[in-house]
ZATI-688853 format. One record per atom (N, C-alpha, C): residue number from 1; residue in one letter; x, y, z. Coordinates in nm, 3 decimals. Layout:
// residues N
     i   aa        px        py        pz
   NUM    A         X         Y         Z
...
This chain:
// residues 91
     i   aa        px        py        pz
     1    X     7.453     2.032    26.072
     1    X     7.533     2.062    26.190
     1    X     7.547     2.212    26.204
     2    X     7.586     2.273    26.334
     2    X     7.597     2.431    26.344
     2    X     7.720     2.435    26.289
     3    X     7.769     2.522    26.310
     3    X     7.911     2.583    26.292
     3    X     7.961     2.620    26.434
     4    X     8.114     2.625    26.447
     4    X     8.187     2.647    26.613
     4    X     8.316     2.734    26.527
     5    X     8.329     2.831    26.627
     5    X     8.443     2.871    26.597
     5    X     8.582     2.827    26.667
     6    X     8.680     2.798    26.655
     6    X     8.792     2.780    26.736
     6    X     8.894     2.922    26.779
     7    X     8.942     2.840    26.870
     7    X     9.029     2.988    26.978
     7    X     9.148     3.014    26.858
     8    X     9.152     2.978    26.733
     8    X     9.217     3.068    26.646
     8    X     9.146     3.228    26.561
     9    X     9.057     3.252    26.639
     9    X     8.987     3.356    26.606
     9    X     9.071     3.475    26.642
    10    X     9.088     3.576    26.557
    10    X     9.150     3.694    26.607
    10    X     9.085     3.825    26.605
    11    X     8.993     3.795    26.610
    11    X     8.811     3.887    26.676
    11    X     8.866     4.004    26.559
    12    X     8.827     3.999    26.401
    12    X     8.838     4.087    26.348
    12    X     8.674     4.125    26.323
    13    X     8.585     4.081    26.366
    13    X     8.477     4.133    26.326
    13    X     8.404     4.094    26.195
    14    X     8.465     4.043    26.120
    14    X     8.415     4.027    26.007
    14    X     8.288     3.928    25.964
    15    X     8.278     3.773    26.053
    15    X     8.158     3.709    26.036
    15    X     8.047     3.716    26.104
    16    X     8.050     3.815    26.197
    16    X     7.935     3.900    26.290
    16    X     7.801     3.943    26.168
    17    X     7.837     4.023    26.095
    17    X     7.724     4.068    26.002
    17    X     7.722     4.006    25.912
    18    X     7.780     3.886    25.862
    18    X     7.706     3.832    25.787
    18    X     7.631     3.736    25.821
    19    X     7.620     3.697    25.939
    19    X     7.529     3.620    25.993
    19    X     7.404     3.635    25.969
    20    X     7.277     3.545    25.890
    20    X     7.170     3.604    25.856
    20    X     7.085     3.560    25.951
    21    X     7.096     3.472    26.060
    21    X     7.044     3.422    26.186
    21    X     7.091     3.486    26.306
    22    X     7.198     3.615    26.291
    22    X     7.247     3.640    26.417
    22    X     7.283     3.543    26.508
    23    X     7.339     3.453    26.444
    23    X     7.394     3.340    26.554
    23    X     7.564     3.376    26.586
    24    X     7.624     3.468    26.551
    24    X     7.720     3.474    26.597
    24    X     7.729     3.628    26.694
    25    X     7.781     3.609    26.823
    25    X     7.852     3.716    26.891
    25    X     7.956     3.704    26.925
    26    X     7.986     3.880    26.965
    26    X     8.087     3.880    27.084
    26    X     8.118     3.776    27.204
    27    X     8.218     3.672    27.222
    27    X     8.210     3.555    27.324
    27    X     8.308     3.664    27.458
    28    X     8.372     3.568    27.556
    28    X     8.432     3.639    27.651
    28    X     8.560     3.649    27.571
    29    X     8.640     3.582    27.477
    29    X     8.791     3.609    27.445
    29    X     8.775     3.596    27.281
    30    X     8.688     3.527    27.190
    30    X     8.651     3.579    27.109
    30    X     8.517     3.488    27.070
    31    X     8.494     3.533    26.883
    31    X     8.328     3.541    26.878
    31    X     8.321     3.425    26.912
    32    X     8.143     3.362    26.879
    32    X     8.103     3.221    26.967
    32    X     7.989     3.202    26.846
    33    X     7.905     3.071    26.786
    33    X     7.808     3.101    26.745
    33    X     7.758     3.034    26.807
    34    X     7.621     3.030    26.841
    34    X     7.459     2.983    26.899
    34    X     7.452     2.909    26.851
    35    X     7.489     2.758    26.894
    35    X     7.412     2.639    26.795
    35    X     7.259     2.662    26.750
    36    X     7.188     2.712    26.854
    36    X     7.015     2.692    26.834
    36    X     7.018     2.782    26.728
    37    X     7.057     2.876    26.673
    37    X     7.024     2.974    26.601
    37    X     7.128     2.957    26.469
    38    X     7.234     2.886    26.476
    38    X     7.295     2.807    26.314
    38    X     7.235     2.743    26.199
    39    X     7.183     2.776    26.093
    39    X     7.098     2.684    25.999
    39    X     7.237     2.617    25.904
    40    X     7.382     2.730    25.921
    40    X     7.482     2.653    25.843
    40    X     7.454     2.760    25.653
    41    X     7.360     2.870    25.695
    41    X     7.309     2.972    25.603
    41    X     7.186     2.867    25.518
    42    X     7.129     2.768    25.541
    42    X     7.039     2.691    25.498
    42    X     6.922     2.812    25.510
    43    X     6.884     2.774    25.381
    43    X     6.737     2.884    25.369
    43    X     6.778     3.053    25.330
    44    X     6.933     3.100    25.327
    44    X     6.979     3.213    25.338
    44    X     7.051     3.183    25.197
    45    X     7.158     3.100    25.197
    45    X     7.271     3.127    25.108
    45    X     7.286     2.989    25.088
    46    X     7.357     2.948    24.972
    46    X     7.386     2.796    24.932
    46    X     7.526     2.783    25.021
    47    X     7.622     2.854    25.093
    47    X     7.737     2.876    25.133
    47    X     7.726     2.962    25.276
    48    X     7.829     2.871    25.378
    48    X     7.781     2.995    25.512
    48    X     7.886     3.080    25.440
    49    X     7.818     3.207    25.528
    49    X     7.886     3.340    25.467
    49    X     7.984     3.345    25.560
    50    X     7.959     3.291    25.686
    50    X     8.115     3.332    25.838
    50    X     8.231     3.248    25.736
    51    X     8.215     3.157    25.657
    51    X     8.321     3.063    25.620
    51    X     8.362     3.112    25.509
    52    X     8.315     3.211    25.454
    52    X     8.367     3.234    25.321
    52    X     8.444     3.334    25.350
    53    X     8.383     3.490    25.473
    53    X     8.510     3.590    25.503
    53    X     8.597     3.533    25.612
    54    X     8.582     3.483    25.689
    54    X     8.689     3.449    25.757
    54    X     8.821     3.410    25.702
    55    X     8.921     3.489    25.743
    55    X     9.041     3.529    25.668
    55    X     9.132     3.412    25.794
    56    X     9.110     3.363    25.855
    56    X     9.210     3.272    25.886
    56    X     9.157     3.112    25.928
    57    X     9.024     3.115    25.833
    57    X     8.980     2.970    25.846
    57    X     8.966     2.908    25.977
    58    X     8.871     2.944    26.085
    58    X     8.846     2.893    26.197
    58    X     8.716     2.849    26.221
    59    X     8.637     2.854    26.151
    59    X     8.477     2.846    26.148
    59    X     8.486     2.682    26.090
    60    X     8.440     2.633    26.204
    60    X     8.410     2.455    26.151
    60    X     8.289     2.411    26.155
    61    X     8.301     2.293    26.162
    61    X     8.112     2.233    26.139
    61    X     8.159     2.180    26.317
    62    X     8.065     2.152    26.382
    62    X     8.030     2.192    26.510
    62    X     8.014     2.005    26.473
    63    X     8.142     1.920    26.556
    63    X     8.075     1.789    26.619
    63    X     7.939     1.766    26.688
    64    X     7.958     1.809    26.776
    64    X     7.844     1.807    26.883
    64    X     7.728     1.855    26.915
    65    X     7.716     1.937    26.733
    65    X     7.531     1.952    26.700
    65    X     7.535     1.921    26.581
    66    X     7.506     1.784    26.559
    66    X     7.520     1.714    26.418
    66    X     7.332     1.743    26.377
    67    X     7.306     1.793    26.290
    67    X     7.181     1.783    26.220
    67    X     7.184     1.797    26.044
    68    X     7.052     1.726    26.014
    68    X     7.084     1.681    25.905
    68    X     6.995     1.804    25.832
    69    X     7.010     1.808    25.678
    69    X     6.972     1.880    25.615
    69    X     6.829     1.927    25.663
    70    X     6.750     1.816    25.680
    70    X     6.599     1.876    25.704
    70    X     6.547     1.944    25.815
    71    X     6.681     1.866    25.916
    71    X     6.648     2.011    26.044
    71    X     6.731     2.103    26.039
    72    X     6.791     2.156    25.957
    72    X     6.843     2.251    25.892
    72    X     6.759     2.357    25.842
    73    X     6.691     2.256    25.772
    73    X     6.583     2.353    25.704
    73    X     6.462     2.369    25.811
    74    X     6.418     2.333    25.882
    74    X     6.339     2.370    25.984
    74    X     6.394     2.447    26.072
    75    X     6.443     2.435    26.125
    75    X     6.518     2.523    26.175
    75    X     6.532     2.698    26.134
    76    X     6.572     2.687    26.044
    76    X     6.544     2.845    25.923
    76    X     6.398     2.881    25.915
    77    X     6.337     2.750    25.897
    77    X     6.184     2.814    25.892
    77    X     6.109     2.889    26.075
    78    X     6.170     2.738    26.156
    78    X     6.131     2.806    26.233
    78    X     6.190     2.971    26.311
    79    X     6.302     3.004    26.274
    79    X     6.369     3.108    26.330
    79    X     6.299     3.245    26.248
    80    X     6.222     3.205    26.082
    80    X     6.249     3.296    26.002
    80    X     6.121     3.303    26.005
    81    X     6.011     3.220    26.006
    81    X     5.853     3.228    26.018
    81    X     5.859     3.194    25.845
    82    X     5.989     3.165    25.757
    82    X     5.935     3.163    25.628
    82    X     5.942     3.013    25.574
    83    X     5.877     2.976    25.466
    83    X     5.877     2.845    25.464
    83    X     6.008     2.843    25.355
    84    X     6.126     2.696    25.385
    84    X     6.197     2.660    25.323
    84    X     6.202     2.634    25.173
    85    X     6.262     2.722    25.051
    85    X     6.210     2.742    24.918
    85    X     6.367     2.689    24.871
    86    X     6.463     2.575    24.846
    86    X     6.573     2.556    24.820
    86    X     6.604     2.633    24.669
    87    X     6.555     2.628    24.559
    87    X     6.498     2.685    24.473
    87    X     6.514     2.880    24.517
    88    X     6.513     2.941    24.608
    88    X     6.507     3.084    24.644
    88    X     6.678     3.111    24.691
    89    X     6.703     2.965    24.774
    89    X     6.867     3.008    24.823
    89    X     6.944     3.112    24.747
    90    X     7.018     3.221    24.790
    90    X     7.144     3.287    24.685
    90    X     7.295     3.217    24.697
    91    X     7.352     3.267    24.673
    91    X     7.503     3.201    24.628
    91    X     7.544     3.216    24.719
């Protein structure tokens, strides 16, 4: 599934760069992430990184783009051109 942020965001900036898909921006009132571009840090990190700094816990798993691990991992491959190595993930 992607990740969604909720309107408890208080636009500190902080899960913008760790995004390793650039799936998160600036929204109109605050950030937003790109379902198409969410792997959930699959292929990046064993852990999304927006969920670990986010200091007031608003980053959820996204109902309404439910995908399962393997298009997860396709997904990463296809965004990254690299092939899925679970075995390479970091922490």
């Amino acid at each position: 599934m992607a990740l969604f942020i909720t309107d408890q965001c208080i636009n500190c900036d902080v899960c913008e760069p760790e995004c390793p898909n650039d799936a998160i921006y600036q929204g109109e009132l605050i950030y937003e992430i790109d379902a198409s571009k969410c792997t959930e840090c699959v292929g990046h990190y064993k852990k999304e990184q927006c969920i670990i700094v986010c200091p007031v816990d608003c980053i959820l798993v996204d109902p309404d783009h439910s995908e399962s691990q393997i298009e997860l991992q396709g997904k990463f491959e296809g965004l990254t051109g690299r092939s899925f190595n679970a075995d390479a993930e970091r922490a």
